[in-house]
C-alpha positions in Angstrom: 0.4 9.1 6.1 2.1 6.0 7.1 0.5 2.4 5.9 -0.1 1.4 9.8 -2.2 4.7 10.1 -4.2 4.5 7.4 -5.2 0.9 7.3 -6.0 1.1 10.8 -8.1 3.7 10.6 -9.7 2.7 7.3 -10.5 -1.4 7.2 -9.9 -2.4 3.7 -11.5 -4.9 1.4 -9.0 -7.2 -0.2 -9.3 -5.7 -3.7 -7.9 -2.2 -1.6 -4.9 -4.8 -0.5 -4.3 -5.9 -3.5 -4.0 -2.3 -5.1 -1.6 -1.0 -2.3 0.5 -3.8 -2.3 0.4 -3.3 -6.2 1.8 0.4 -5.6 4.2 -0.4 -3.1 5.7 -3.1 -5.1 5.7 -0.6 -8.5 7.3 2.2 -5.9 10.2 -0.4 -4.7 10.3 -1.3 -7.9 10.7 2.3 -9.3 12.8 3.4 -6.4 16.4 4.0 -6.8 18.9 2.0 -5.9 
């Protein structure tokens, strides 16, 4: 499910957009170059 989708279809609370920036940041983090 693509980020758009998902927080269009669910409105999140800033602590939600906090923790999926938090795992997209870890997953560019993690991914390889």
């Amino acid at each position: 499910m693509s980020d758009v989708f998902v927080r269009n279809y669910t409105p999140l609370n800033d602590e939600q957009k906090r923790d999926m920036d938090w795992i997209k940041h870890k997953a560019e983090c993690n991914a390889p170059r």
